[in-house]
C-alpha positions as CSV (number, residue, x, y, z in Angstrom):
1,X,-10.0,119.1,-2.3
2,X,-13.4,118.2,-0.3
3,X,-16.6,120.4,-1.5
4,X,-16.5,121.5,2.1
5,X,-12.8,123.0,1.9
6,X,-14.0,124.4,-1.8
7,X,-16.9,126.2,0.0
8,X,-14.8,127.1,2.6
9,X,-12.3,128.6,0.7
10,X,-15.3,130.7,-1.8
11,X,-16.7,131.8,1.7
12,X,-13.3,133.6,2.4
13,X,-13.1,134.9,-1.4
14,X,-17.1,136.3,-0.5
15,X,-15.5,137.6,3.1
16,X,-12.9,139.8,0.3
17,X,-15.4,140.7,-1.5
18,X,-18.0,142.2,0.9
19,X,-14.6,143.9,2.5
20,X,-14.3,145.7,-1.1
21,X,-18.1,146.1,-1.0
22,X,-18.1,148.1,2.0
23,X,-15.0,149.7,1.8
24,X,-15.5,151.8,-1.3
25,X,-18.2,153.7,0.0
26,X,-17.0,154.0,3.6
27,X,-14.1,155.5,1.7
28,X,-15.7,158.1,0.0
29,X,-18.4,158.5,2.3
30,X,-15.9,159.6,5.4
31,X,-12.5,160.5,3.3
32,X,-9.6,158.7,3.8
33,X,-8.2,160.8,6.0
34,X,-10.5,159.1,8.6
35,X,-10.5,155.8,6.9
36,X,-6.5,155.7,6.9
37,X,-6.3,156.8,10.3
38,X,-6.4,154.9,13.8
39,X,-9.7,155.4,14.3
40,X,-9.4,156.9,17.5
41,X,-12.5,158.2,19.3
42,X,-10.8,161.7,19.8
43,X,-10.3,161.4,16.0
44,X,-13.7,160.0,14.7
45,X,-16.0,161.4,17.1
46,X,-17.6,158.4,17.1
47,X,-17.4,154.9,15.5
48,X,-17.7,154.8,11.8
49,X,-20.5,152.4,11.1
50,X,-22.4,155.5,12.5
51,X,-20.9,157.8,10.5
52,X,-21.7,156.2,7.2
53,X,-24.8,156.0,5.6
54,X,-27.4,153.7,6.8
55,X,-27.1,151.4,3.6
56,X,-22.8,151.9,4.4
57,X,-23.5,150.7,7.7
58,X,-25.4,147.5,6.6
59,X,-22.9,146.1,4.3
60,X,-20.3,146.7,7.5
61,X,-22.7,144.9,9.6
62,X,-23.3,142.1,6.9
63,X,-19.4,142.2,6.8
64,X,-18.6,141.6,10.7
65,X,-21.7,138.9,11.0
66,X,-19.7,137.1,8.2
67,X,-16.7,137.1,10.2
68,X,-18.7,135.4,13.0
69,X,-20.3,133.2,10.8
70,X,-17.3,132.6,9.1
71,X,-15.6,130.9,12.3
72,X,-18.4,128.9,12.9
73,X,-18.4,127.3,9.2
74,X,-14.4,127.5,9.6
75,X,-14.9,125.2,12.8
76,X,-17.7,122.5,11.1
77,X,-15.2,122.0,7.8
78,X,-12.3,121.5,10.1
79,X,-14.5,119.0,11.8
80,X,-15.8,117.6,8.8
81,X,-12.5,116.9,7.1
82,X,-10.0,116.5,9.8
83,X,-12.5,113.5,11.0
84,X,-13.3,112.3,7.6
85,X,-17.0,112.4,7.9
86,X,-17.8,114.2,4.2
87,X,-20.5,112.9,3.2
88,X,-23.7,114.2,0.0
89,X,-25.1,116.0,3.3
90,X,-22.3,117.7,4.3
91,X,-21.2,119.2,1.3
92,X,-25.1,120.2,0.5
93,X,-24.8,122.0,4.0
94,X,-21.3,123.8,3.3
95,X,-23.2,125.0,-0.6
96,X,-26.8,126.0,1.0
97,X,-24.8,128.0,3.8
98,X,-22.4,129.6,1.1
99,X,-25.7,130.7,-0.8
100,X,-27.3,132.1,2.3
101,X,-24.3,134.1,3.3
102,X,-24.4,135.6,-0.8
103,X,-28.2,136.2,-0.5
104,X,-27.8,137.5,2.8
105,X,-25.6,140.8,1.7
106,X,-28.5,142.1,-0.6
107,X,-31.0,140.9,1.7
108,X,-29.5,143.3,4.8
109,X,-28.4,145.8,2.5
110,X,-32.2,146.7,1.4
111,X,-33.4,145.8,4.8
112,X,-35.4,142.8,3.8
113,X,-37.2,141.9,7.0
114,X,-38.1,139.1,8.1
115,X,-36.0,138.0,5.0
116,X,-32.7,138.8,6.4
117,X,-33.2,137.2,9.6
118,X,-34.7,133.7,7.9
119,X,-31.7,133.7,5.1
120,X,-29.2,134.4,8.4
121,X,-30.8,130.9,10.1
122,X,-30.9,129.1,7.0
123,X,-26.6,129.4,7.0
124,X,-26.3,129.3,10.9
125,X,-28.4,125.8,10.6
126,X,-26.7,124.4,7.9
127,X,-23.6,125.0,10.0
128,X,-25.1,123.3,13.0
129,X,-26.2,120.6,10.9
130,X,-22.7,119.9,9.6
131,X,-21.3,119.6,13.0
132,X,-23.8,117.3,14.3
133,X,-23.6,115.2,11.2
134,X,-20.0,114.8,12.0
135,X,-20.4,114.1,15.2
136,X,-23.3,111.3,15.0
């Protein structure tokens, strides 16, 4: 396997694991009486992540920005490997972006500002990088 498609595939392990992360205390914050159910506005009142508390609702915002991020990466490994363009840079991009995605959980989860925002670039460019590295 490619160290991009290893990275890749520790970046969807990391997308479980900040699922478990916020999950448990969404659970126990809000019962699972309302985590179980459909989620229906009638139901919740009003949408979860503002029912939690604020710390709850930044590990489910760290969570969904992963999924966007996530595609993104998804889309430069494809790229990468599909076109055979690995190269030492590539697979240092697909490591440093797997590292800013770990640090950025704690940093957004204790509200590290700027810190949260710079860690967030530092993955989104790595990404970028990949994609133009396979493209030139």
């Amino acid at each position: 396997m490619t160290p991009e498609l290893t990275v890749l595939a520790l970046a969807a392990l990391l997308q479980g694991i900040q699922f478990c992360l916020m999950a448990i205390p969404a659970n126990i914050e809000l019962g699972v009486g309302k985590t179980l159910s459909p989620r229906d506005t009638s139901r919740m009142g009003k949408p979860m992540v503002e029912q939690v508390s604020d710390k709850t609702g930044r590990l489910i915002r760290a969570m969904n920005n992963h999924f966007e991020a996530l595609i993104l990466f998804t889309i430069a490994v494809v790229v990468i490997t599909l076109g055979d363009k690995g190269t030492g840079f590539s697979a240092a991009c697909a490591w440093t972006y797997l590292g800013a995605r770990i640090l950025y959980i704690p940093a957004y989860y204790f509200g590290l500002t700027p810190w949260r925002s710079l860690i967030w670039f530092v993955g989104f460019l790595s990404t970028m990088l990949m994609i133009v590295s396979a493209v030139i």
